[in-house]
N, C-alpha and C positions, 0 to 999 in steps of 0.2 A: 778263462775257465769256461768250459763246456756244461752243454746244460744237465748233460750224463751225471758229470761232478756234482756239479751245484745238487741233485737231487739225492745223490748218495750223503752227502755231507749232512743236508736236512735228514735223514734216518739217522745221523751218527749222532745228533741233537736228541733223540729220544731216548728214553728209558727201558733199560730191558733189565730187568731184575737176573741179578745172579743167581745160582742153586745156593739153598741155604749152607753153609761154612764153605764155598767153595769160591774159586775166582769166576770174575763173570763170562761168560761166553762170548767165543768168538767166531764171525762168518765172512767168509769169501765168496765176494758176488763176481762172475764171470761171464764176461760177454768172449766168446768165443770166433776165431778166425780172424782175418785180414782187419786188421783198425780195432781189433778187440782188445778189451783194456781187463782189469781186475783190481779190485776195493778190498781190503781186510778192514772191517766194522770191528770194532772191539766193547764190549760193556763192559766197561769198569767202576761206573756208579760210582765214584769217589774213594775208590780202596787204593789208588795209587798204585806202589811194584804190585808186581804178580810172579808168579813163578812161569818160569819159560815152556812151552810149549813145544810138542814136534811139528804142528801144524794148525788150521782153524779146526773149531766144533762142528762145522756145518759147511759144505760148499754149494751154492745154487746157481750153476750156471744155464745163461737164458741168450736168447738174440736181445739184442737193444730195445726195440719196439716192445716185446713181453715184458724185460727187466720196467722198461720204464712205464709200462699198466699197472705192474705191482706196484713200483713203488710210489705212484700217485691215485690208488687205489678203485683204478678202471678195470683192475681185472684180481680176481681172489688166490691167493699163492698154492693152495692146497687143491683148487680144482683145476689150476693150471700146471701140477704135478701129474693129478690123473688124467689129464688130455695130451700128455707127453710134450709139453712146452718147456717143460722146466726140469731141470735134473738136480738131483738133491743129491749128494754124500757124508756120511757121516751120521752125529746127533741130530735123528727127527724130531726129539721133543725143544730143541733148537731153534727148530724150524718155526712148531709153531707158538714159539713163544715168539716167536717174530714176526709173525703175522698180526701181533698185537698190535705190533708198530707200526704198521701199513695202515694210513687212512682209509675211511670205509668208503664204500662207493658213494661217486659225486650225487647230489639232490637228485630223483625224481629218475634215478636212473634204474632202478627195481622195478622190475617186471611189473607193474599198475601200481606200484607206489608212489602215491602224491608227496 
């Protein structure tokens, strides 16, 4: 297992709250081109079946280097949208209910914060 995986798997450990009576949300993270791979996360909070789907809620495809700053929280997923690093389609409020899930940045790394 690749360390790409092992860190998608740890987001697929967290909690992302569903829309109230609705099934949970789902995103497709994609690393694009040559050795590019792609993850469907699913929130299912314990609801078990779900009804089928034509696709994910959300798709965020990034290079590997950016995917793996979000998801160890060296870099912020929303302003690595507006600097065109990252492409979103779909459900934006998706997005950033996902960004919940992204650990914050490491210690001491804020601009003069101790």
């Amino acid at each position: 297992m690749d360390a790409r995986t092992t860190t998608v798997q740890e987001l697929s450990r967290r909690r992302l709250e569903p829309a109230p009576g609705g099934p949970g949300p789902t995103v497709k993270f994609v690393i694009p081109g040559p050795g590019g791979c792609s993850w469907l996360v699913r929130a299912d909070c314990g609801q078990g079946e779900r009804p089928p789907r034509d696709g994910p809620d959300c798709v965020v495809t990034a290079t590997e280097p950016v995917l793996r700053a979000l998801l160890t929280g060296r870099a912020n997923t929303l302003a690595a949208v507006l600097r065109g690093e990252v492409a979103v389609s779909g459900d934006l409020d998706v997005l950033v209910a996902l960004q919940r899930l992204f650990p914050g940045p490491p210690a001491g790394s804020r601009g003069g914060a101790a």
